[in-house]
Legacy VTK file of the C-alpha trace (Angstrom):
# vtk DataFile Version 3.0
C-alpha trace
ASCII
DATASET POLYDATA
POINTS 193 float
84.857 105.516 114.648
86.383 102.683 112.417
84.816 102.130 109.335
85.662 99.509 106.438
88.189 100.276 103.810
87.946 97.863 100.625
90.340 96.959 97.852
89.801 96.065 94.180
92.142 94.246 91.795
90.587 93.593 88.127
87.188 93.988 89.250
87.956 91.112 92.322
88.032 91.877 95.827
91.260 91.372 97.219
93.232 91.888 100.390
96.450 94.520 100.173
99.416 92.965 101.810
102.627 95.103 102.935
105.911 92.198 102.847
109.515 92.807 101.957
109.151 97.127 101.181
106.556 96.188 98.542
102.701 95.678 98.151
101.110 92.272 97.186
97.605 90.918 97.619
95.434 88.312 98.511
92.438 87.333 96.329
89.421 86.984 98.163
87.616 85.084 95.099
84.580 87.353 95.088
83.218 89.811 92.587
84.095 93.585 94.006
81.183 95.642 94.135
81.543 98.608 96.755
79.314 99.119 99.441
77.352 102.114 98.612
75.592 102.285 102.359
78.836 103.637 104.738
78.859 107.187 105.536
82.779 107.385 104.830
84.790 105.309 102.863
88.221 104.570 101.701
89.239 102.429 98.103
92.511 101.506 96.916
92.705 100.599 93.330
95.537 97.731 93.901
96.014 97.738 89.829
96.715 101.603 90.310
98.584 100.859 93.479
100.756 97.622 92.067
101.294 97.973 88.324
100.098 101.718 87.450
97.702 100.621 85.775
94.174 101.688 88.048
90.472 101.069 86.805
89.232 103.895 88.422
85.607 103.371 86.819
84.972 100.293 88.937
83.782 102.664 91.412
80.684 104.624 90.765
80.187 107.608 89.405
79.507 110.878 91.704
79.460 109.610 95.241
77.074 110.885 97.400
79.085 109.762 100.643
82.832 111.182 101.801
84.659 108.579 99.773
88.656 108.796 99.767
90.123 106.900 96.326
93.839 105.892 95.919
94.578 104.969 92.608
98.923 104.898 93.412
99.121 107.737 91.338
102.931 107.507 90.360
103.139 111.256 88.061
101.307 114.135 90.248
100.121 115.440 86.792
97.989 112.279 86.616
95.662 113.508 89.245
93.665 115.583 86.908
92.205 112.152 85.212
91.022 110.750 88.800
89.615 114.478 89.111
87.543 114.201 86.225
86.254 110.498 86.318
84.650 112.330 89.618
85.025 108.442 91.722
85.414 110.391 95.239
88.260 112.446 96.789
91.407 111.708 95.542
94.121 110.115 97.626
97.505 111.356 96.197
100.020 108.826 97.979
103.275 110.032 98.539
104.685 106.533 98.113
105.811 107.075 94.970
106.284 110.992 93.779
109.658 112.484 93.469
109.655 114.952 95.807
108.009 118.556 96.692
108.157 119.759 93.417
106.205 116.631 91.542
103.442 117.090 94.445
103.372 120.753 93.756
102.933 120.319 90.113
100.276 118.240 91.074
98.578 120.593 93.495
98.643 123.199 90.420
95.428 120.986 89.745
93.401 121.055 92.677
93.881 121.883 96.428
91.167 119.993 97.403
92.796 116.672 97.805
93.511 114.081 100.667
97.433 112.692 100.914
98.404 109.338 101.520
101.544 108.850 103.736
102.743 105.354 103.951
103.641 104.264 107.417
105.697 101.089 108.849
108.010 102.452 111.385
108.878 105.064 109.567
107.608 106.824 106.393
107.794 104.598 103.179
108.546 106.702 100.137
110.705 105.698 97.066
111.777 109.744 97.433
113.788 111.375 100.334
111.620 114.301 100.294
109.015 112.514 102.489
110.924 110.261 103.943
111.943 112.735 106.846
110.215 112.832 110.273
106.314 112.684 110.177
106.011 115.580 112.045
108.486 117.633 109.893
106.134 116.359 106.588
102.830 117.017 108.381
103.907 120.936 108.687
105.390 120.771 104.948
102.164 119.693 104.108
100.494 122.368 105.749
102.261 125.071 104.362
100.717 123.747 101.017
97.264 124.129 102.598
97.130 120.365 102.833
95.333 119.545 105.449
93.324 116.009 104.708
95.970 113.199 105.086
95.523 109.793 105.675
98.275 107.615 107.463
98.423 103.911 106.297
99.319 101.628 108.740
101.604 98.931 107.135
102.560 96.968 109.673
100.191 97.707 112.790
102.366 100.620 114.183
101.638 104.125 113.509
103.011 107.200 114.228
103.212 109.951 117.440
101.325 112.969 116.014
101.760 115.708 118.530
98.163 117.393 119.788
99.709 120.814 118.590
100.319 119.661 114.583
96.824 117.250 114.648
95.071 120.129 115.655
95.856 121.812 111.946
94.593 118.778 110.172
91.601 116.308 109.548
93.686 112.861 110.245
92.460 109.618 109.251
94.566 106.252 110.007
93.853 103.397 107.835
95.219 99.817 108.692
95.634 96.922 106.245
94.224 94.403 108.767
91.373 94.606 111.334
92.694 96.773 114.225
90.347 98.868 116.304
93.306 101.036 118.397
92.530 104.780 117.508
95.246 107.445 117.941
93.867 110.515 119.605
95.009 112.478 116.603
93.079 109.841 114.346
89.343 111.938 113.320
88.614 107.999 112.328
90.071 104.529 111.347
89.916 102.819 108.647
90.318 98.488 108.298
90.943 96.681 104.955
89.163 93.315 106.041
LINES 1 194
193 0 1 2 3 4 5 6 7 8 9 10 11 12 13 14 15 16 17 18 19 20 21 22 23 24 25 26 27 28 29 30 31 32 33 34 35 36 37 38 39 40 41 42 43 44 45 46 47 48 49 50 51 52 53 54 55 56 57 58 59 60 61 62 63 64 65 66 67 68 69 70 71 72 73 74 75 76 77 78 79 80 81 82 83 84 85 86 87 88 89 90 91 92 93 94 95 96 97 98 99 100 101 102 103 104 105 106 107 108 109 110 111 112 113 114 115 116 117 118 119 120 121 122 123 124 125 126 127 128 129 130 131 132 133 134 135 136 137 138 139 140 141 142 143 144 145 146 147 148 149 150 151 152 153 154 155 156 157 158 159 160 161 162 163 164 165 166 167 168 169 170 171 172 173 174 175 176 177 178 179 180 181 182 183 184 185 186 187 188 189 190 191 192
């Protein structure tokens, strides 16, 4: 099932763009207020995301609905401030940690996370840690009892995700433009429009 994915930048909704091994956007000149209605839902705080600098308390408070939240949290220790303001399920991206240990530290907060892998052709991480073979990460993850990741699709590509590692973990794939094509490993799809 795809399902719509939104963005917020300063309380705007904007468009996240992937160009030159960095993140961008495009404003879409309207007021961001998330839809409330969809059963599952994914938000990326582009301030977070961009500039460290997220306003997680755009989003409302307690969501009744499986919402996913990436704020670009840059320190794993961070996470326990997204944890509190209680906005969703926290995304921790790996985009940005340095390394196994940083995530760990993080994980000494809570288990019950989702992780963000960026994906072009490849994994996009500022940290050689991740940036290994997806499969190789997926089972790394795993042995850390993390089993809620969600792929972003940079570029329109994403990755071959055997049947036998999928089969440990809840998948989602998340695309920064409107593409319907659903891995079989995918559980479902998410589209920034």
């Amino acid at each position: 099932m795809v399902h719509l994915a939104e963005a917020y930048f300063n309380d705007k909704k904007v468009k996240p763009i992937w160009s030159d091994g960095k993140f961008s956007i495009e404003d879409k000149n309207t007021k961001f207020e998330p839809l409330e209605s969809a059963k599952v839902q994914l938000f990326w705080d582009m301030g977070g995301i961009i500039k460290n600098r997220p306003s997680i308390y755009t989003l409302p408070s307690n969501p009744e609905n499986e919402v996913f939240v990436d704020s670009g949290l840059i320190w794993g220790e961070d996470i326990i401030d997204l944890i509190l303001a209680d906005r969703g399920k926290v995304v921790l991206p790996l985009r940005n940690l340095q390394g196994f240990k940083e995530l760990e530290d993080a994980l000494n907060f809570t288990e019950d996370i989702a992780i963000g892998i960026d994906w072009s052709d490849k994994i996009e991480a500022k940290h050689e840690d991740f940036r290994i073979d997806i499969v190789d990460l997926l089972h790394q993850l795993i042995k850390r009892n993390q089993v809620t990741i969600i792929v972003y699709s940079l570029t329109g590509e994403y990755p071959y995700i055997p049947a036998g590692t999928s089969s440990n973990l809840k998948l989602y794939l998340a695309y920064l433009f409107n593409k319907n094509t659903q891995p079989s490993w995918a559980n479902e799809v998410f589209h920034f429009e």
